[in-house]
C-alpha positions as CSV (number, residue, x, y, z in Angstrom):
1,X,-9.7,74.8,67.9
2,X,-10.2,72.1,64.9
3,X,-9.7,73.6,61.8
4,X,-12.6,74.6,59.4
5,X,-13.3,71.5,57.3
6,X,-15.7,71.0,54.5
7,X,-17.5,67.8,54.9
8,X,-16.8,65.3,52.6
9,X,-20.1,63.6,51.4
10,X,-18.2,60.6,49.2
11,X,-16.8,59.5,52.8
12,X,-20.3,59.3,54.6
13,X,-22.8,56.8,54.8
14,X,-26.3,58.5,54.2
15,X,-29.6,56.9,55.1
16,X,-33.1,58.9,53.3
17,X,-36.3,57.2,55.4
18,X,-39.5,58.7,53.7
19,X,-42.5,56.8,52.5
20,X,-42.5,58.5,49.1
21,X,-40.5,56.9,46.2
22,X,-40.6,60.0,44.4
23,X,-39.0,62.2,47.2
24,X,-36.2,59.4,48.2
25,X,-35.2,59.6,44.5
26,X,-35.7,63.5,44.4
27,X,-33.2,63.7,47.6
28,X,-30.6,61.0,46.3
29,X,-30.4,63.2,43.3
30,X,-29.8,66.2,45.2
31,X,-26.6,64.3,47.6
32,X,-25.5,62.8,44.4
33,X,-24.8,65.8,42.7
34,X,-23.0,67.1,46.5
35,X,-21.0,64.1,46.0
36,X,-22.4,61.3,48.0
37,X,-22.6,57.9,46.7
38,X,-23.2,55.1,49.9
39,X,-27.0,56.1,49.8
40,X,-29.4,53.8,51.8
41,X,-33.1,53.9,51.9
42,X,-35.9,53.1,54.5
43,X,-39.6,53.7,53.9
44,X,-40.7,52.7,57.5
45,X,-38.9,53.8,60.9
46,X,-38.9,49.9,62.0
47,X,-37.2,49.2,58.7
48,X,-34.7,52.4,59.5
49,X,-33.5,51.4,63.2
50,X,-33.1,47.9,61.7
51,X,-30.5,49.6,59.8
52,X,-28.9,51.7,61.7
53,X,-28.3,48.7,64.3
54,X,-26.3,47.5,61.8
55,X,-24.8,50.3,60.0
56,X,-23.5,53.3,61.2
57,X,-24.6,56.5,59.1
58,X,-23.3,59.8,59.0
59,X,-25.9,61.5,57.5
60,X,-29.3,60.8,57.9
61,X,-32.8,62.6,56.6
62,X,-35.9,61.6,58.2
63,X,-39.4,62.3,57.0
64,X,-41.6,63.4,60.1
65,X,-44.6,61.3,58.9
66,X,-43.6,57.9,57.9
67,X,-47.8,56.2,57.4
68,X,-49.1,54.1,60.2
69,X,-45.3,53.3,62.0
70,X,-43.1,55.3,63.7
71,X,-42.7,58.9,62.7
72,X,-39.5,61.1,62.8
73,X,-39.3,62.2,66.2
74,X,-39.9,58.9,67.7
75,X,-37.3,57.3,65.3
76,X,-34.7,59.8,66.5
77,X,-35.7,59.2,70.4
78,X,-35.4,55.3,70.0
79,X,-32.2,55.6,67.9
80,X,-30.8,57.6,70.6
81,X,-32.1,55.3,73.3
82,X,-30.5,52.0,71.8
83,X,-27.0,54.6,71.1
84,X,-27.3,53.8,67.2
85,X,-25.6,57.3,66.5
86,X,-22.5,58.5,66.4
87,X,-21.7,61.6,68.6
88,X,-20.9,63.3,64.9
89,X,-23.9,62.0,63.0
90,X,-26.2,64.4,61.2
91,X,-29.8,64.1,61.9
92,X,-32.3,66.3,59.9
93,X,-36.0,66.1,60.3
94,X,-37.3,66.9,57.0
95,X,-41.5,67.1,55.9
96,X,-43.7,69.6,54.0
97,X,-46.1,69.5,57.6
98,X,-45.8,73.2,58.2
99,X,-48.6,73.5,61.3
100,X,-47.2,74.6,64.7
101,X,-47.8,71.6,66.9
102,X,-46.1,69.5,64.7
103,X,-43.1,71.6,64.2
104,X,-42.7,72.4,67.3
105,X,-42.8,68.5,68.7
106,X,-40.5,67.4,66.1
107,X,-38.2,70.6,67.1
108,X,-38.5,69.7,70.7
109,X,-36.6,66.3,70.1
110,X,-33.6,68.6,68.7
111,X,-32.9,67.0,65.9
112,X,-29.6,68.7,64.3
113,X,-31.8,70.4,62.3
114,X,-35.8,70.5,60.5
115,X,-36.1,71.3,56.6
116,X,-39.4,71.7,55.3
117,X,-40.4,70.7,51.7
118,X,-39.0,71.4,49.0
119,X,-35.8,73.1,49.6
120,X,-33.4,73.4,46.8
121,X,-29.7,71.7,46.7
122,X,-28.2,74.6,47.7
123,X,-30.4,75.1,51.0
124,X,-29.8,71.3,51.4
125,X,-25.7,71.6,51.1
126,X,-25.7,74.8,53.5
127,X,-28.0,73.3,56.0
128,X,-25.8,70.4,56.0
129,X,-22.5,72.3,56.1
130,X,-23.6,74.5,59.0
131,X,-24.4,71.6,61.6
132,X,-21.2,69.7,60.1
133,X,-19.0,72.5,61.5
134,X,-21.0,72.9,64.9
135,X,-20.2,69.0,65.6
136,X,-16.8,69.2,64.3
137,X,-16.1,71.9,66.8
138,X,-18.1,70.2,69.8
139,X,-16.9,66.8,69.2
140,X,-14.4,66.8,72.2
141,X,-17.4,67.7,74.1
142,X,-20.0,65.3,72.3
143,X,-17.9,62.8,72.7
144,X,-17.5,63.1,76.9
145,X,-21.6,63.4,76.9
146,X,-21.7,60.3,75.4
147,X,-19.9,58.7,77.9
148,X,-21.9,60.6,80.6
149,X,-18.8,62.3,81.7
150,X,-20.7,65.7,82.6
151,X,-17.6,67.0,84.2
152,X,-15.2,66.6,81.0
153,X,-18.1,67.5,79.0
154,X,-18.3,70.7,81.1
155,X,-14.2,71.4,80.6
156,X,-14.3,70.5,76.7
157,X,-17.1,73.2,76.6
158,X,-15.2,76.0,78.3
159,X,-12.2,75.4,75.9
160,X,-14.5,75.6,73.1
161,X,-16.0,78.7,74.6
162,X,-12.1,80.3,74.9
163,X,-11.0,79.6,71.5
164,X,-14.1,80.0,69.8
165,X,-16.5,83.0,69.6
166,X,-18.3,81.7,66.9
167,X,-20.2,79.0,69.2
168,X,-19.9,80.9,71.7
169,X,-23.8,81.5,72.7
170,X,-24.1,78.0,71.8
171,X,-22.2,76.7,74.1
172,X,-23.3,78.8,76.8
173,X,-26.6,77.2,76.9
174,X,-24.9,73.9,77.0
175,X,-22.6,74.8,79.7
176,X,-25.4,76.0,81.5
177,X,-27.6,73.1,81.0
178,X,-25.0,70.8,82.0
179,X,-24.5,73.0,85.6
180,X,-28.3,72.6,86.1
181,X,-28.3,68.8,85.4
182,X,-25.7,68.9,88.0
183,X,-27.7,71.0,90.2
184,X,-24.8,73.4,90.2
185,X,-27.2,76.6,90.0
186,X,-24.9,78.9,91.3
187,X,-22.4,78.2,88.4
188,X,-25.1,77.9,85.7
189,X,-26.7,81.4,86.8
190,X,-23.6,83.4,86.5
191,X,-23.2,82.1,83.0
192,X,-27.2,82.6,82.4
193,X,-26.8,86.4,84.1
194,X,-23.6,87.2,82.0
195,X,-25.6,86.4,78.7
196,X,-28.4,88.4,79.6
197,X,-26.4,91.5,80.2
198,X,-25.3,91.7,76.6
199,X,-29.0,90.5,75.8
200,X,-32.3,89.6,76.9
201,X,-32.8,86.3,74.7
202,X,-35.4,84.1,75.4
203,X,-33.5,81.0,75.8
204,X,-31.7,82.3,78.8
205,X,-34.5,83.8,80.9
206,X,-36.4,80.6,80.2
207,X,-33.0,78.9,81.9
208,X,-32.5,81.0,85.0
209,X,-36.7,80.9,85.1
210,X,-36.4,77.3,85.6
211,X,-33.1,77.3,88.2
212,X,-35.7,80.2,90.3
213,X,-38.3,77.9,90.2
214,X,-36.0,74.6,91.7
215,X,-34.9,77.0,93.9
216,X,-38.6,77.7,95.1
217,X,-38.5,81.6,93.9
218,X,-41.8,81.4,92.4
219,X,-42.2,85.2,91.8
220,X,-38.8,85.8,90.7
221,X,-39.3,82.9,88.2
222,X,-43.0,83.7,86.8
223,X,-41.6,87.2,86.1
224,X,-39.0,85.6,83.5
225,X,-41.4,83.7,82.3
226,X,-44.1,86.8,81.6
227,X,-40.8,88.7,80.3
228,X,-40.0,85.6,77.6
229,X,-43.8,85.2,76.3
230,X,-44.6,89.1,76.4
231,X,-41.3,88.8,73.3
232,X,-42.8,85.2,71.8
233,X,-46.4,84.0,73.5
234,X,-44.9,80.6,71.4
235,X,-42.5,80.1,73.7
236,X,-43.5,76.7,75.5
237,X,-41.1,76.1,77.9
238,X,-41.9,79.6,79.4
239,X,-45.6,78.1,79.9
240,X,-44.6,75.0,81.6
241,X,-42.3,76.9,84.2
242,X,-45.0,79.3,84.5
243,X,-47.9,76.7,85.4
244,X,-45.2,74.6,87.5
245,X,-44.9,77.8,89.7
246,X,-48.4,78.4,89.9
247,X,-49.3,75.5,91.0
248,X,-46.2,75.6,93.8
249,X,-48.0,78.9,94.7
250,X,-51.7,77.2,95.2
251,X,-53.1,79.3,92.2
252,X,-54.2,75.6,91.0
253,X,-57.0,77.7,88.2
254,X,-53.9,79.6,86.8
255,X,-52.0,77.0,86.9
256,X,-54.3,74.9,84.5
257,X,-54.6,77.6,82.3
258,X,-50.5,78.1,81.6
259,X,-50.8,74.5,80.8
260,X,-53.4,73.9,78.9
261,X,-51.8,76.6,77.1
262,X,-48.3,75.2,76.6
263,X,-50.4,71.5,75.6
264,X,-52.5,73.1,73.0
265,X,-49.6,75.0,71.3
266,X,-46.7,72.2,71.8
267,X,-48.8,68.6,72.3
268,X,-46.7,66.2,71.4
269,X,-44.3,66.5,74.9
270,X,-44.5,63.3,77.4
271,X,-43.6,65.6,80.1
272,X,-46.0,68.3,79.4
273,X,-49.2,66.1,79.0
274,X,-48.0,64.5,82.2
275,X,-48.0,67.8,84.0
276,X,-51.5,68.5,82.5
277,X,-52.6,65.5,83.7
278,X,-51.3,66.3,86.9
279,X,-52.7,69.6,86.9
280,X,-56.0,68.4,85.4
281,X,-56.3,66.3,88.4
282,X,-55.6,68.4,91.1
283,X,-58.3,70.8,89.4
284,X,-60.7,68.1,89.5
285,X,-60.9,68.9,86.1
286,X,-61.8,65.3,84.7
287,X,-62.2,66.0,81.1
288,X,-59.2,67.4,81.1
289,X,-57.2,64.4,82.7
290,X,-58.8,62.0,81.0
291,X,-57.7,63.7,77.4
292,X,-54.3,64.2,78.8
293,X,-54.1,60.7,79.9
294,X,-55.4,59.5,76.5
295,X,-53.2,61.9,74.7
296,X,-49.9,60.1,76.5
297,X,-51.4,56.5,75.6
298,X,-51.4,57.2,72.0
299,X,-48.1,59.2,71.4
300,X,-46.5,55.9,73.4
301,X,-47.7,53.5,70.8
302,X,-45.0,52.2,68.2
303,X,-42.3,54.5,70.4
304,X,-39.2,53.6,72.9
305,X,-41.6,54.6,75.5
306,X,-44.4,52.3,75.0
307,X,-45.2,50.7,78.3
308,X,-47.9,49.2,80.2
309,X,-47.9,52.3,82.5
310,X,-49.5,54.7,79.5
311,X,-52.3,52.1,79.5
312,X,-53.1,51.6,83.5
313,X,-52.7,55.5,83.9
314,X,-55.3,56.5,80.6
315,X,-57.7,54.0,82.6
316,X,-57.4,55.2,86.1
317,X,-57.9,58.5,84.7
318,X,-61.3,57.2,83.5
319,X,-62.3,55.2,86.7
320,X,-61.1,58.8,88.7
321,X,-63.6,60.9,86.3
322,X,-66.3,58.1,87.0
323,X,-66.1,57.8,90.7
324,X,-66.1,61.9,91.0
325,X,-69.1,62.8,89.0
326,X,-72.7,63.1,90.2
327,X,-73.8,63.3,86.5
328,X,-75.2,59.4,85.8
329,X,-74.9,59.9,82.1
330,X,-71.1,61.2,82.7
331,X,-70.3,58.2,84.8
332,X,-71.9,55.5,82.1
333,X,-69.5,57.6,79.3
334,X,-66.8,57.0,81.8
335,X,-67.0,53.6,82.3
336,X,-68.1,52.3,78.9
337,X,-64.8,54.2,77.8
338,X,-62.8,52.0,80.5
339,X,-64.3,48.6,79.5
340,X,-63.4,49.4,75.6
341,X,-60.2,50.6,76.8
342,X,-59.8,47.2,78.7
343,X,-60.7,45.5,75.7
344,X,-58.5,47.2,73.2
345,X,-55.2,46.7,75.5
346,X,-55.9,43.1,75.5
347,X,-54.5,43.6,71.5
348,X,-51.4,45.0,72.5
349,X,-49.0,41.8,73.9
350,X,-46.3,43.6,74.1
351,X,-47.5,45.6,76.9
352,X,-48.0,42.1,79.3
353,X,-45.0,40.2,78.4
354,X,-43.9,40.6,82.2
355,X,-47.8,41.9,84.0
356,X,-50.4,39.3,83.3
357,X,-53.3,40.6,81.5
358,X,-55.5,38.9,83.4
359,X,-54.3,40.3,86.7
360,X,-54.9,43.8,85.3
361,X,-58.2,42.5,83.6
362,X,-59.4,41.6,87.5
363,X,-58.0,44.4,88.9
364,X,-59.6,46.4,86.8
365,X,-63.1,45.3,87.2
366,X,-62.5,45.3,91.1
367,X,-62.4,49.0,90.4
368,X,-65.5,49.2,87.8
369,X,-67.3,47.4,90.6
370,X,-66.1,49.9,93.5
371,X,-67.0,53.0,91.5
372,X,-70.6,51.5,90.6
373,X,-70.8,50.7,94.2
374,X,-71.0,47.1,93.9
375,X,-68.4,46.7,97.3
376,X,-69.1,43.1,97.3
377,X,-68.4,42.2,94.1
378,X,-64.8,44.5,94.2
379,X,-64.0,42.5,97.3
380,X,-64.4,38.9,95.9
381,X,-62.6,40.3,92.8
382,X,-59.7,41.0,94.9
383,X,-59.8,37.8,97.0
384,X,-59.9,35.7,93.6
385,X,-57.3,37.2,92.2
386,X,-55.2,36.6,95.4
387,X,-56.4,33.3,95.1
388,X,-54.9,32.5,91.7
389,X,-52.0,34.3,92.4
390,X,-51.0,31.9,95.2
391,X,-52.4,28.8,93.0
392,X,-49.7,29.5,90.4
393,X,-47.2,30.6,93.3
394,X,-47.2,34.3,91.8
395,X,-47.0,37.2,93.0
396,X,-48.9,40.4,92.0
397,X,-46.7,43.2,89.9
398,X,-45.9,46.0,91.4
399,X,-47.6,47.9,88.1
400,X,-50.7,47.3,89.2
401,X,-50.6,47.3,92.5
402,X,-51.9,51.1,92.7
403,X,-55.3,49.6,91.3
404,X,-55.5,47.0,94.2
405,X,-54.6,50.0,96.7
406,X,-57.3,52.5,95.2
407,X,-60.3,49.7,95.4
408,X,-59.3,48.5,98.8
409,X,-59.0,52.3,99.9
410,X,-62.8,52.7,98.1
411,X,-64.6,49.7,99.6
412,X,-62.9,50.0,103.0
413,X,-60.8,47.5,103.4
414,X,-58.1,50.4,105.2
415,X,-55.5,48.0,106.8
416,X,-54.9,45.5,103.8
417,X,-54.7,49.0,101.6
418,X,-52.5,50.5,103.8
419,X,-50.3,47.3,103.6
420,X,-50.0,47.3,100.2
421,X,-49.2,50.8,99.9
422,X,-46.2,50.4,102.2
423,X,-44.7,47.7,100.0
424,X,-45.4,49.6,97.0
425,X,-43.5,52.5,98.8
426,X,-40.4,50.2,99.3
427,X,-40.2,49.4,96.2
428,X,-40.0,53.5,95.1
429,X,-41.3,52.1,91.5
430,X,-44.6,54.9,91.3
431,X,-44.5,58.1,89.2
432,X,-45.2,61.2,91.0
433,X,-48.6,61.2,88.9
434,X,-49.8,58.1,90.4
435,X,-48.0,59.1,94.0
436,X,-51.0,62.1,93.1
437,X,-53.7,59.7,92.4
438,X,-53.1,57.6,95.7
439,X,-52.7,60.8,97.8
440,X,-56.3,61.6,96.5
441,X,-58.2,58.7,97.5
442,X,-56.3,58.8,100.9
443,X,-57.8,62.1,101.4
444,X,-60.9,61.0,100.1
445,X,-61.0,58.2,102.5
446,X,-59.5,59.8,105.5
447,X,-62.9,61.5,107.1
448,X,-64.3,57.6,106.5
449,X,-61.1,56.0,107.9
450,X,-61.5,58.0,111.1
451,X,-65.3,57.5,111.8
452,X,-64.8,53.9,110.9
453,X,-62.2,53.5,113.6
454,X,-64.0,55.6,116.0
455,X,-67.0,53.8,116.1
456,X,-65.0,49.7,115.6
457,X,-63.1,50.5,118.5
458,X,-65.7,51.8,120.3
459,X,-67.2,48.7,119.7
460,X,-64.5,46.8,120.7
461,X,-64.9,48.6,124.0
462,X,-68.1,48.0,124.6
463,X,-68.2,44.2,124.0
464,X,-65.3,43.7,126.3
465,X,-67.2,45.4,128.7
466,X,-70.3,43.0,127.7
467,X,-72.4,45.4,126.5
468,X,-73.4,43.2,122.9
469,X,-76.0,45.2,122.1
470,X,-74.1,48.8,122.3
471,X,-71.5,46.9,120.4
472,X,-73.6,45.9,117.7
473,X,-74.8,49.6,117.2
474,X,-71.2,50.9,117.0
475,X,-70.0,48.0,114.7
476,X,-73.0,48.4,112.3
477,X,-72.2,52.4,112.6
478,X,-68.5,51.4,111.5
479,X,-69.9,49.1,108.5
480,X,-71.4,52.4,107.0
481,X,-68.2,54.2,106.5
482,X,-66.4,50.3,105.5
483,X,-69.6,48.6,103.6
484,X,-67.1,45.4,103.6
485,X,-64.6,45.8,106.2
486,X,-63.6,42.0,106.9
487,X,-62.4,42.8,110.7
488,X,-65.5,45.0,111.3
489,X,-67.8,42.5,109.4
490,X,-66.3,39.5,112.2
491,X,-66.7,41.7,115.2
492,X,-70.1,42.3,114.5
493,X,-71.1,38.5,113.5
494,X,-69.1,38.0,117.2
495,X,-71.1,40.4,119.1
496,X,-74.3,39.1,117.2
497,X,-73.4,35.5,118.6
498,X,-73.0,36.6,121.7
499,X,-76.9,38.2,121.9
500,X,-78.5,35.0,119.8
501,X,-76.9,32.8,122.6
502,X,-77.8,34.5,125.7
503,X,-81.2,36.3,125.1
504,X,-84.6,35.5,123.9
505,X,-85.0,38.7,122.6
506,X,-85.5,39.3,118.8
507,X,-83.8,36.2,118.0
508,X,-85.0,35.6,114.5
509,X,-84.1,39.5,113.6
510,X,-80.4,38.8,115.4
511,X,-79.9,35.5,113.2
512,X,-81.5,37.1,110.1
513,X,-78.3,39.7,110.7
514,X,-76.2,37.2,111.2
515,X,-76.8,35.6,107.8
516,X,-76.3,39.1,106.2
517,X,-73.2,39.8,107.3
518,X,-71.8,36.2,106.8
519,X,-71.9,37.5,103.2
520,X,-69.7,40.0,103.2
521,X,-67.1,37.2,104.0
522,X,-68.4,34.1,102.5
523,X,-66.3,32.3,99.9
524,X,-63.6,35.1,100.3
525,X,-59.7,34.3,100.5
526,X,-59.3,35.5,103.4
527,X,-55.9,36.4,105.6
528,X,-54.4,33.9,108.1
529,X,-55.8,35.4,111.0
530,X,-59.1,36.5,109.7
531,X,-59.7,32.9,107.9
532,X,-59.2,31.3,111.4
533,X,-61.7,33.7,113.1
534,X,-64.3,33.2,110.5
535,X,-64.3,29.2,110.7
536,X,-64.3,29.6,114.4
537,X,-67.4,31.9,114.2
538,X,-68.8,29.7,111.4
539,X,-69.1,26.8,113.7
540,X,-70.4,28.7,116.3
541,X,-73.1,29.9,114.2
542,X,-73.9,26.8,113.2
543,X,-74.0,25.2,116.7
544,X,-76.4,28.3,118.6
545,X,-78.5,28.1,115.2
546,X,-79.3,24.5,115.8
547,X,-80.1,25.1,119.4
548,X,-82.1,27.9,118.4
549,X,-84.1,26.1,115.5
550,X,-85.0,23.0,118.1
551,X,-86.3,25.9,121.0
């Protein structure tokens, strides 16, 4: 076991980020008089990781509301991300914001620990001195977890745990985390189980709540979970396991309710807002999605996880609440939202450096157009943006290829969407969110995709069999279900051809037709097979129509 030291604050390099002058000098004060005397300052979290890429500090004290930048608990996830700590650096949250959702976010990040304001030197020294000795004694194992060696991590904490009583409960959570990480749930119960006889604290039934519910024992887990909030209804994590097992179970109400529960007591949670979301959407609970979906784009902004993803997800969320309501004011509130939102991203560059923005602005309308029912229009979107793309010998990012897939699903264009989907599939880059969103307008489509094929290929059938005008029936039928469905759209402009040409019959009504459903593929990129078809039928229209004008 190390022996006991007292830190030595002369030796360490302290940092103090807070946009108050008066508090940086207030807390230099206090580590002067404990000693310390390499004191750096930051008033802005951009300023502070520009620091710590340079220095390494052993002591650092961040306020959890730094103005318009980054605030504490983002600070502390992007220094961990870009591994600007030392295993043995000190990390305290401090801030006089005492309300429970930001608390509870900022203590979610586990910092080393959170002091609210004002706290007196000697708080400030003991505070100090208590996480000093925790890290001193864990370093062995700190030090193999930053080198993602689980396993040595794992046999550092079981010496700690044999020489050590002091830590003891300490490190049994670790240990037991680290078995769960591994998947080893066997191992991490026993140690879970063996806490819990001496006694029933909420940390550990929330533990084996979770390694139940992996292990698909929804009752067993949601009675841990009642047992931890029935001691603390605060208890977040108990919630999430809670509405993650609901909705395992189908009780997809429930379900929403644990959540929205967990959200509105913890908010600040990428997971959690994600599983709302989720949730939300499987609720058909639109309002709720959307605000989840919202909620995620703004906690990403000025953080490590700012990414275009945040942005496509808040507006597919939007286009998803549009396309599912019957309420005409709800759907103009929906879409309005979408076309600001479009607006507003075009702002943030940082997002497109590798997705064009103008890809995503096109793919975006494609879908405004295919909720407002404008099929046409979503369809020439698509085929000019394919266009470009193969202009400026580009292809399309996978990060938006979900918006392609969902348009082409909604204006019936089933094979190209299919297509796409299977590429997107190989390339195993979705989120199980938008895996969720897809899987939605699949079902959607599916009663459409299965009359459409009925009645094309009965179509099919009956033109081989020369029966035009049966065929046109069934093609036209399959058009209802596929507005714009190229393949259906040329089958029935073929049959059509074949009735102008051989019967005197409604004639003008036949060509009139023909004409229509020329539109659907006029002036559209077309595929290689499709594009040959259509000129072939193109000339032939233009041949039995000037026969037809001269009789």
């Amino acid at each position: 076991m190390p022996k006991k030291e007292m830190i030595n604050f002369k030796e360490k390099k302290v940092l103090i980020v807070d946009d108050q002058r008066s508090f940086q000098t207030l807390l230099k004060g206090m580590l002067f008089g404990l000693g310390a005397r390499n004191i750096h300052f930051a008033d802005t979290g951009e300023s502070a990781i520009q620091q710590c890429m340079e220095v390494k500090f052993d002591l650092l004290f961040i306020d959890y509301n730094l103005g318009l930048g980054k605030n504490g608990r983002q600070l502390l996830e992007e220094l961990r991300a870009k591994d600007c700590l030392v295993v043995d650096a000190i990390y305290m949250i401090v801030s006089g914001e005492t309300t429970r959702p930001m608390v509870l976010g900022a203590v979610e990040a586990e910092p080393d620990d959170y002091l609210i304001k004002p706290f007196s030197q000697g708080v400030l020294k003991k505070r100090i001195d208590k996480v000093h000795s925790r890290k001193l004694t864990l370093k062995p194992a700190l030090v193999a977890l930053s080198k993602n060696d689980n396993d040595s991590a794992i046999e550092e904490v079981k010496k700690i745990i044999e020489q050590n009583n002091r830590y003891r409960q300490y490190c049994s959570k670790l240990l037991s985390n680290l078995h769960i990480e591994q998947k080893n749930f066997n191992e991490a119960e026993k140690i879970l189980v063996n806490e819990l006889s001496n006694k029933r604290v909420p940390w550990a039934l929330t533990s084996l709540a979770s390694i139940l519910y992996q292990q698909d024992l929804f009752d067993d887990a949601l009675e841990l979970c009642d047992e931890v909030l029935e001691q603390n209804r605060f208890r977040v994590e108990a919630h999430d396991i809670k509405a993650k097992c609901l909705l395992a179970q189908g009780q997809k109400k429930q379900a929403l309710k644990a959540i929205k529960k967990s959200s509105s007591i913890s908010p600040y949670s990428f997971s959690r807002q994600y599983l709302l979301a989720d949730i939300a959407r499987q609720n058909h609970a639109y309002n709720s999605l959307v605000n989840a979906c919202q909620s995620l784009l703004s906690m990403s902004k000025k953080s490590i996880h700012q990414s275009i993803e945040h942005q496509l997800n808040y507006i597919r969320s939007l286009l998803d609440a549009a396309q599912n309501t019957d309420n005409a004011p709800d759907k103009e509130h929906y879409l309005k939202e979408t076309k600001l939102a479009i607006q507003q991203a075009k702002n943030e560059k940082k997002l497109f450096e590798k997705t064009s923005f103008s890809s995503f602005e096109t793919l975006c309308q494609a879908r405004i157009n295919a909720v407002q029912g404008n099929f046409l229009n979503a369809k020439k979107d698509l085929a000019n943006l394919q266009l470009k793309l193969e202009e400026n010998n580009e292809n399309l990012s996978f990060d938006l290829y979900p918006e392609s897939i969902l348009t082409l699903m909604q204006i019936g264009e089933f094979e190209a969407a299919t297509e796409q989907q299977a590429s997107l599939s190989e390339q195993n880059s979705n989120t199980a969110f938008v895996d969720g969103m897809l899987k939605d307008q699949a079902a959607k489509s599916e009663e459409n995709v299965s009359l459409f094929e009925e009645h094309n290929k009965k179509g099919i059938g009956e033109y081989k069999k020369g029966n035009f005008s049966l065929a046109i029936e069934s093609f036209e039928k399959a058009l209802e279900y596929a507005a714009v469905n190229t393949g259906s759209a040329l089958n029935l402009i073929q049959a059509l051809l074949q009735v102008l040409q051989h019967s005197n019959n409604d004639q003008q009504q036949i060509h009139t037709k023909c004409i229509d459903t020329f539109k659907l593929v006029d002036g559209i990129k077309l595929p290689h097979l499709h594009e040959e078809r259509y000129i072939n039928l193109r000339n032939d229209f233009k041949r039995i129509s000037a026969g037809f004008k001269k009789n």
